[in-house]
Backbone as CSV, one residue per row, in Angstrom:
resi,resn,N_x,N_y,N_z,CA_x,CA_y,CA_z,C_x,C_y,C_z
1,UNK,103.846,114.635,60.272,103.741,115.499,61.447,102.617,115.000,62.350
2,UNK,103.223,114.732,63.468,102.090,114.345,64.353,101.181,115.532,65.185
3,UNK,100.086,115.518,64.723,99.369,116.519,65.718,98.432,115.986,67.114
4,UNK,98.394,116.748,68.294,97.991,116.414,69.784,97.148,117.293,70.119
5,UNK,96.024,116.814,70.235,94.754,117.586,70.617,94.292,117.181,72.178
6,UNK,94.622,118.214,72.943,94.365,118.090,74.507,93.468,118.386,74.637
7,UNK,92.627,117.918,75.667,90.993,118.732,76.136,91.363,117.902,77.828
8,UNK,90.179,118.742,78.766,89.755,118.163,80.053,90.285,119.650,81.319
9,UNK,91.378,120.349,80.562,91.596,121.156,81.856,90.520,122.246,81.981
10,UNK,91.066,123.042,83.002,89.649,123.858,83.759,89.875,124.417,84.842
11,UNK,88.761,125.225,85.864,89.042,125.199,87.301,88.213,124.739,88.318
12,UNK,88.973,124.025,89.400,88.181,122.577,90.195,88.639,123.616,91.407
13,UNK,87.894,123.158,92.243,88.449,123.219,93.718,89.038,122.280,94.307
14,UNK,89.869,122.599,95.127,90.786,121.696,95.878,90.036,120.488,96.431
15,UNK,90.620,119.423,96.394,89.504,118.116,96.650,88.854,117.320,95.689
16,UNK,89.144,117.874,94.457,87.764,117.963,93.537,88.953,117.087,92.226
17,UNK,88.381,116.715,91.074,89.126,115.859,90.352,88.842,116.270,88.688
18,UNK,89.442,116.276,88.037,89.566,116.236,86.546,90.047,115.368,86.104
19,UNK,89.875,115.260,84.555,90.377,114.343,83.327,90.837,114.928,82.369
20,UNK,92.036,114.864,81.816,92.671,115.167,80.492,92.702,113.877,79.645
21,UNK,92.557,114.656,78.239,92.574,113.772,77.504,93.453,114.308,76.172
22,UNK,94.336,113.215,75.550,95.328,114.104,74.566,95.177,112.658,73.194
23,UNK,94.671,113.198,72.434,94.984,112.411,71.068,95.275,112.620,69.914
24,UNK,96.427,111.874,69.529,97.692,111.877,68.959,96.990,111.658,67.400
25,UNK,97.359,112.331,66.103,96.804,112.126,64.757,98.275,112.009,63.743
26,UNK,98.186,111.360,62.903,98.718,111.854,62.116,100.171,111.565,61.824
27,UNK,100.412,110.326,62.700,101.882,109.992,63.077,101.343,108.485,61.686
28,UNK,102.582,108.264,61.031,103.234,107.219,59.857,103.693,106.038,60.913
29,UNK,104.616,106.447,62.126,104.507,105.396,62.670,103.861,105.044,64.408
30,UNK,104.533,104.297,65.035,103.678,103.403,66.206,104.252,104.418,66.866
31,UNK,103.199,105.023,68.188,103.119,105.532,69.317,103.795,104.819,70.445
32,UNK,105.079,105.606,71.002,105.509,104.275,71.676,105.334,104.843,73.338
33,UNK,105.739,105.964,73.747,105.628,106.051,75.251,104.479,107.525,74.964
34,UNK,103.816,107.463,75.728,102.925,108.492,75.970,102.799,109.408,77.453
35,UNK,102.626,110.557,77.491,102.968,111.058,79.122,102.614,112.601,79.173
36,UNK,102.254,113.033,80.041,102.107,114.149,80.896,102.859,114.804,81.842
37,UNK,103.433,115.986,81.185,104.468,117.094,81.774,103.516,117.993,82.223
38,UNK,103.905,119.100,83.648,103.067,120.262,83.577,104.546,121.042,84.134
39,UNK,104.011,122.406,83.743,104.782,123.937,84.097,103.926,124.614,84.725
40,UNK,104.022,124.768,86.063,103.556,126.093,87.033,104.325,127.409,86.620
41,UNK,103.545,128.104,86.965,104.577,129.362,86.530,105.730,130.063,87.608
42,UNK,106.997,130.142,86.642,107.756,130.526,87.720,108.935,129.069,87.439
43,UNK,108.355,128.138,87.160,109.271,126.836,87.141,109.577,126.005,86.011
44,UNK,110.272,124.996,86.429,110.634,124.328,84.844,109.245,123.250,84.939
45,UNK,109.741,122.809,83.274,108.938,121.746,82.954,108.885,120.425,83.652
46,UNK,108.155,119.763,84.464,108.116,118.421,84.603,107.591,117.295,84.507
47,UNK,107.937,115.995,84.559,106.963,114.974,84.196,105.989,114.797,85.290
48,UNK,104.757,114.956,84.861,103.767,114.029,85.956,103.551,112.429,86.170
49,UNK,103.283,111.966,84.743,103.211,110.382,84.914,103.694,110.012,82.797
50,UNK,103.915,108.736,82.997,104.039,108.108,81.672,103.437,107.161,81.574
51,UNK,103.274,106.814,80.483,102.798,105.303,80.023,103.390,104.784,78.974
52,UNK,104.010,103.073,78.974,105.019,103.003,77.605,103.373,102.377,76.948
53,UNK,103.752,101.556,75.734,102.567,101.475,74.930,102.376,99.856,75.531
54,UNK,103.294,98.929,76.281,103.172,98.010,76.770,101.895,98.397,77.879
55,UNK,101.815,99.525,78.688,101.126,99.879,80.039,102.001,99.937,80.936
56,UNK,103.098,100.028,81.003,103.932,100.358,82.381,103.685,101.931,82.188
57,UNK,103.665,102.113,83.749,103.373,103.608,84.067,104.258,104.317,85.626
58,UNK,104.616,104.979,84.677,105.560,105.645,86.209,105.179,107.712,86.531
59,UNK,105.497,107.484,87.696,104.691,108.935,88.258,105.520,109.750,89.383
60,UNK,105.581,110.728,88.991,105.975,112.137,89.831,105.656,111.599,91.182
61,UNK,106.451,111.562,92.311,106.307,111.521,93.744,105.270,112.305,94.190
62,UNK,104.488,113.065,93.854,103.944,114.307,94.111,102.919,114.108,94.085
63,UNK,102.286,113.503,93.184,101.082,112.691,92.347,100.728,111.227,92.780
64,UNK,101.846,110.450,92.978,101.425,109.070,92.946,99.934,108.817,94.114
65,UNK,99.342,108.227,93.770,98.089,107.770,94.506,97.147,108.708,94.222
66,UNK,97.195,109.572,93.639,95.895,110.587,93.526,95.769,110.643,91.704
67,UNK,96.913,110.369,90.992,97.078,110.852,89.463,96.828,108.851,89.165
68,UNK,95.945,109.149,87.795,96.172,107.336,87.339,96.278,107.932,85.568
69,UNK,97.476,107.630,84.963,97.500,107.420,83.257,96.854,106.432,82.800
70,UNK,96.302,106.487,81.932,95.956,105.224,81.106,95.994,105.780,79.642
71,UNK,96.074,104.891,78.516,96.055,105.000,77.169,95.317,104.072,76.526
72,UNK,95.019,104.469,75.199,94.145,103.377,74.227,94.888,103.350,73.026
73,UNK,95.618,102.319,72.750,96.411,102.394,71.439,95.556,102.305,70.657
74,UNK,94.541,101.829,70.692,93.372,102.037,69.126,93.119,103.004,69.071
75,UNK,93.030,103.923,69.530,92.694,105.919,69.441,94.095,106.368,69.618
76,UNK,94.991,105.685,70.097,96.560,106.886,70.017,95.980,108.152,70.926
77,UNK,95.605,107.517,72.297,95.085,108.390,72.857,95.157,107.937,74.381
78,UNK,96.011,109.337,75.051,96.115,109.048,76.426,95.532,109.854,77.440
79,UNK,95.361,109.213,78.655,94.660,109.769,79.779,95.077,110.345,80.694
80,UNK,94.486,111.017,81.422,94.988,111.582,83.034,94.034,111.880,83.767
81,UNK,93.833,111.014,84.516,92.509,110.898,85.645,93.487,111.822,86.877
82,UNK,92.640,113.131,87.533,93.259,113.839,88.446,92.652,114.010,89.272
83,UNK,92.855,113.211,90.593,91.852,112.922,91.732,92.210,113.461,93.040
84,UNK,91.578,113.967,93.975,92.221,114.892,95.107,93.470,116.137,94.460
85,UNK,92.617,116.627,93.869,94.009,117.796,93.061,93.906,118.756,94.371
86,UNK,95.077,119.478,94.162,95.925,120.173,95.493,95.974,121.695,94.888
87,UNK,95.843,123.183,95.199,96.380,124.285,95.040,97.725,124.137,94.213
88,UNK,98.497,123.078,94.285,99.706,123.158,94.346,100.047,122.192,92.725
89,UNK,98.749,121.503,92.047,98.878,121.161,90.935,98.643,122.157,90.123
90,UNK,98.316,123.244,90.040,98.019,124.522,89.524,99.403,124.315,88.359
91,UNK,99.054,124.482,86.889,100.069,124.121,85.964,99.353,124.510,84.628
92,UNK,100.184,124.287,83.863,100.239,124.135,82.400,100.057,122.236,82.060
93,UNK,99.231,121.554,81.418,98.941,120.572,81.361,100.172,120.333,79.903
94,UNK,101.013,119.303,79.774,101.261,118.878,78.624,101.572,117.483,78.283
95,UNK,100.738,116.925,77.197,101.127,115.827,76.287,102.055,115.921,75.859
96,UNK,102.195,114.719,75.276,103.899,114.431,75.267,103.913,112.944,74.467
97,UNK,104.178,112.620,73.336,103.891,110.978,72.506,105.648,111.129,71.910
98,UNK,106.148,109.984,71.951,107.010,109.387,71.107,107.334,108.302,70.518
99,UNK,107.684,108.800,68.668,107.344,107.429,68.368,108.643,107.405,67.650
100,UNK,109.631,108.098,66.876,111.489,108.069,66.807,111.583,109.581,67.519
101,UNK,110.595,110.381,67.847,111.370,111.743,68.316,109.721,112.254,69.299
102,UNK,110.235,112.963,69.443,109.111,113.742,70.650,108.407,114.658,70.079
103,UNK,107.006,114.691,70.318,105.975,115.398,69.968,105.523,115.909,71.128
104,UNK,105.131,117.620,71.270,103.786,118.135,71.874,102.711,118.653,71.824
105,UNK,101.656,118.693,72.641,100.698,119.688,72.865,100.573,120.842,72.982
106,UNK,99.697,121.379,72.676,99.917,123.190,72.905,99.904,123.209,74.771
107,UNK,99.431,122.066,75.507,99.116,122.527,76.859,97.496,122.627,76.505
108,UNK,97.148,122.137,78.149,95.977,123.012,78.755,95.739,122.886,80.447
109,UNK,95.108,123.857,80.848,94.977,124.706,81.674,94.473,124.459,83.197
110,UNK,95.181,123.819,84.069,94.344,123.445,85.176,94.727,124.168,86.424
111,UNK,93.669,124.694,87.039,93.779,125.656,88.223,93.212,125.127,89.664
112,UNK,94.015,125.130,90.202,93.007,124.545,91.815,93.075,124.999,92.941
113,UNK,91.733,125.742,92.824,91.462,127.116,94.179,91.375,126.072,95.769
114,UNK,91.813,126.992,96.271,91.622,126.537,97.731,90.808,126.972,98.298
């Protein structure tokens, strides 16, 4: 059983930037794509950005140029640098690792006052 320990969310003001951080324990085998979903309330789940374990990284239209993923396969541990955050990133933060099936995070919490 793989367990995902998120930390970094909070509340920023608009303009203002955070970091999530999610690391993965406990998995038998290799971590292969790693990524960040969030849920506003009211809506479905979506992807923000991914990372495969090569480093290709792809990102939500919404995000691109302000959001950067990165990962450390020696920690099984991925990033989310959140830069110029908007009112409108206001969400449920979630990790997300797969290595034959999909694992998550409980979520955490990012709010951005205007």
């Amino acid at each position: 059983q793989v367990h995902l320990e998120e930390s970094g969310g909070g509340l920023v003001q608009a303009g203002g930037s955070l970091r999530l951080s999610c690391a993965a324990s406990g998995s038998k085998f290799r971590i292969n794509s790693m990524g960040w979903y969030r849920q506003a309330p009211g809506k479905q789940r979506e992807l923000v950005a991914g990372v495969t374990r090569g480093g290709s990284t792809n990102y939500a239209d919404s995000v691109k140029g302000r959001f950067t993923i990165s990962r450390d396969n020696a920690k099984n541990t991925v990033y989310l640098q959140m830069n110029s955050l908007k009112p409108e990133d206001t969400a449920v933060y979630y990790c997300n690792v797969v290595t034959f099936i999909g694992y998550w995070g409980q979520g955490t919490k990012v709010t951005v006052s205007s």
